[in-house]
C-alpha atoms as one frame of an Amber mdcrd trajectory, in Angstrom:
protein
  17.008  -5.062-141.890  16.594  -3.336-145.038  12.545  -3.430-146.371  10.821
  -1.707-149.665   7.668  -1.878-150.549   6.241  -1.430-153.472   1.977  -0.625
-153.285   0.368  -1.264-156.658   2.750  -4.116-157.354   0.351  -5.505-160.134
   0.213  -2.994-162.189   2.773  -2.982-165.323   5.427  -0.975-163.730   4.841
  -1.999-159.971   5.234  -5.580-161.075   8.469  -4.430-162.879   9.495  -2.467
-159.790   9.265  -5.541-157.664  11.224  -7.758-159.958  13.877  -5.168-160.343
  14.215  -4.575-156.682  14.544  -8.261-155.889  17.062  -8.813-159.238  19.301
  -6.160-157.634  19.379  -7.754-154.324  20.173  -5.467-151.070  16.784  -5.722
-149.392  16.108  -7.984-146.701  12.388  -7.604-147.385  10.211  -6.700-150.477
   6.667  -6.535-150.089   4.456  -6.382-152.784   1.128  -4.837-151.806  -1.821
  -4.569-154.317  -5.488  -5.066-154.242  -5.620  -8.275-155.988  -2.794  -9.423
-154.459  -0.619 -12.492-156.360   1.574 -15.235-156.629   5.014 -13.287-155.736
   7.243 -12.348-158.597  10.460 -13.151-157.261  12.005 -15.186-154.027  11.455
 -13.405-150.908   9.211 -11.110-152.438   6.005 -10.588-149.529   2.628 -10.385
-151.103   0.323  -9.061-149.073  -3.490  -6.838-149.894  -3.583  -3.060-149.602
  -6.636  -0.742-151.447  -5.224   2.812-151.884  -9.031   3.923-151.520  -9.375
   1.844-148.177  -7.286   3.629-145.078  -7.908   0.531-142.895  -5.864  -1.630
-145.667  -3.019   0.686-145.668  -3.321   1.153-141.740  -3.078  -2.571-141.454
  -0.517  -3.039-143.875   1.844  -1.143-142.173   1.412  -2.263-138.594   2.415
  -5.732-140.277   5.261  -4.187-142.339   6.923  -2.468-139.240   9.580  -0.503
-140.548  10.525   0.336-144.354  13.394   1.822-146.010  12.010   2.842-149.316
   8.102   2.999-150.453   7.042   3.546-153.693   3.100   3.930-154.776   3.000
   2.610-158.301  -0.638   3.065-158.562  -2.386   5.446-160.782  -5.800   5.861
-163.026  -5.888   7.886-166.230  -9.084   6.186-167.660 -11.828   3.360-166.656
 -14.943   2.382-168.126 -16.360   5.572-165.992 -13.893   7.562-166.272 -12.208
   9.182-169.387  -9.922  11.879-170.001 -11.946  15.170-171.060 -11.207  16.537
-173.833 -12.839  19.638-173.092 -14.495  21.292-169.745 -18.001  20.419-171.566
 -17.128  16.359-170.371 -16.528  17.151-167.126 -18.284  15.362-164.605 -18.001
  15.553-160.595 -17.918  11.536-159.695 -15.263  10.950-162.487 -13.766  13.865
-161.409 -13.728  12.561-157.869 -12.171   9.241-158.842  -9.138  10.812-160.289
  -8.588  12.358-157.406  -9.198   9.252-155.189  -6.647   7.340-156.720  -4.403
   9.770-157.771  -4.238  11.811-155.132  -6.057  11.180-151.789  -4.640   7.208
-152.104  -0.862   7.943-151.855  -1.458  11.200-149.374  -3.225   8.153-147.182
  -0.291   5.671-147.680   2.216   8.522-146.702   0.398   8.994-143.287   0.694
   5.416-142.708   4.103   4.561-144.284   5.923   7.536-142.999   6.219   6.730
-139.640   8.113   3.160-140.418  10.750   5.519-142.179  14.398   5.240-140.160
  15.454   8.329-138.532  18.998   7.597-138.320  19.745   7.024-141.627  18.118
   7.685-145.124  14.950   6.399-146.207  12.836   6.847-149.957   9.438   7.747
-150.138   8.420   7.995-154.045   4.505   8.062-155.434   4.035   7.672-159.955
   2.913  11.322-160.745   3.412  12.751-164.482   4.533  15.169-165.991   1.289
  16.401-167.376   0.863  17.399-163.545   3.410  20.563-164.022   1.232  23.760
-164.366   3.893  25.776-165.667   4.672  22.997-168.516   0.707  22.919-169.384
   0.137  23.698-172.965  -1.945  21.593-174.616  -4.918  21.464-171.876  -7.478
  18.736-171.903  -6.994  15.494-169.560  -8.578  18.149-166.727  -9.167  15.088
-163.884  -5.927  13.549-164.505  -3.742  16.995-164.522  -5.479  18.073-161.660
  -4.929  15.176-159.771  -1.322  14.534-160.154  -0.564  18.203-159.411  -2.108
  17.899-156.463  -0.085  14.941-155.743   2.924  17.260-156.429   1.617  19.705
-154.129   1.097  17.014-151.048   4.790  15.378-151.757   5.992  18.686-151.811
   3.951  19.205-148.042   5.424  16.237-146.865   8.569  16.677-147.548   8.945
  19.624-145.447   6.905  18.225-142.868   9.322  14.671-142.729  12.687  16.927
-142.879  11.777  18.520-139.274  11.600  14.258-138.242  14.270  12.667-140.477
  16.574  14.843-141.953  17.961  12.267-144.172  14.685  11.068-146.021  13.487
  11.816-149.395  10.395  12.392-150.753   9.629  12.428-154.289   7.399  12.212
-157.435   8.446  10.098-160.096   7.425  10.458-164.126   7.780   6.442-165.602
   7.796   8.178-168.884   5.276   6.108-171.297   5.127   2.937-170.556   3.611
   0.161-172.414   0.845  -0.946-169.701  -2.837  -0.449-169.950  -2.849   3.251
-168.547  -1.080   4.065-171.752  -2.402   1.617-174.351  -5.068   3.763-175.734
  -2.545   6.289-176.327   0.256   4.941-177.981  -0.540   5.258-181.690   0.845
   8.313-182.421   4.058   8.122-180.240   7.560   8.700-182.093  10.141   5.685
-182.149  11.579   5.272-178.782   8.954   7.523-177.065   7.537   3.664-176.003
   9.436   2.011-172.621   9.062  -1.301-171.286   7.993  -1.311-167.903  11.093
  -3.057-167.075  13.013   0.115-168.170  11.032   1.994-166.915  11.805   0.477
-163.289  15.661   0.313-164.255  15.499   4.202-164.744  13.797   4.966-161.713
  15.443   3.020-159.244  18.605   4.380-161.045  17.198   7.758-160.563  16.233
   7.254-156.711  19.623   5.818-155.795  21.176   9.014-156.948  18.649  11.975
-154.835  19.761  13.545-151.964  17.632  15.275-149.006  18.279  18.421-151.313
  16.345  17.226-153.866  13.259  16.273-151.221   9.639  17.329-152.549  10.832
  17.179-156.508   9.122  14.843-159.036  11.621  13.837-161.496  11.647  12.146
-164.617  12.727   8.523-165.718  16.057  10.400-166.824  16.757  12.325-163.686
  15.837  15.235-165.108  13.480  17.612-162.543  10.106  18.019-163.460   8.755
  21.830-163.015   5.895  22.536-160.645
């Protein structure tokens, strides 16, 4: 029985993940795990409650789940009313800081310990989180955004951990980051003024391009984060 799930499936491109999966057919099972959770998107989607910043959820979750094929964490926080992206070290705060991290970090590092182990061993199994690719230290040159940055290279770093880790167990899995590109959701909306023609997806492309792009990695390409386009993202 082939199962995805899809954790953040509210949010603008979860939501489009979900539909995209089900329109595409080939899973058995599609659960659609989110906070807040709601009325399912599709037929045979699963809707069930999982809190990236609650362990029990995501412990719970997947003792219900059982076994999954492909896992995607779709969740991610750039800005809140608490938390905004610093334009300068002078704005930078330790709670907000924190946060960032929670969400962006700590939450899908969490859902891989619990998620992991429902991967097949015989056979190959996905396990993607949303990074960016403001995360890439080497292709840093504007600074600024200091919480954010930090926390999705750190998510880099623990995908890259885990994939090492989950080759010695299942030789066939992957384990990637993924960069949506900018997407028109409400992570992005207070940026979007400036962007060039076409720089703009729908989150519905957005999915497209990714599930596109997952379909095609191998084990080789295992601990990556690659864009919408397929291109690989440096550390």
């Amino acid at each position: 029985m082939a199962t995805a799930v899809v954790i953040g499936a509210t949010g603008g491109i979860g939501r489009a993940l979900v539909g995209e999966l089900a329109r595409r057919g080939g899973q058995d099972r599609i659960f659609a795990l989110s906070r807040r959770p709601v009325a399912a998107a599709a037929p045979g989607v699963i809707v069930g409650r999982v809190d990236l910043t609650d362990e029990a959820s995501l412990r719970a979750a997947a003792a219900e789940i059982g076994e999954a094929d492909l896992v995607i964490v779709a969740s991610g926080v750039l800005q809140t009313d608490t938390l905004k992206p610093e334009r300068s070290y002078k704005a930078l705060e330790a709670e907000a800081m924190l946060e960032s991290f929670r969400i962006n970090a700590v939450g899908p590092a969490l859902a891989a310990k619990h998620f992991l182990p429902l991967m097949p061993r015989g056979r190959r199994g996905v396990f993607a989180a949303l990074s960016a690719r403001v995360g890439s230290i080497s292709d840093n040159r504007l600074g600024g955004w200091h919480s954010y940055r930090a926390s999705k290279a750190a998510l880099n770093m623990t995908l890259a951990n885990l994939a090492i880790e989950l080759a010695r167990e299942r030789p066939q899995a992957v384990c990637v980051g993924l960069h949506p590109g900018t997407v028109d959701t409400g992570l992005s909306a207070p940026f979007q003024r400036n962007l060039a023609s076409g720089q703009l997806f729908t989150p519905a492309y957005s999915a497209t391009c990714l599930l596109d792009v997952l379909d095609r990695l191998t084990p080789g390409d295992s601990g990556g984060v690659f864009a919408w386009d397929g291109s690989r993202i440096a550390p």
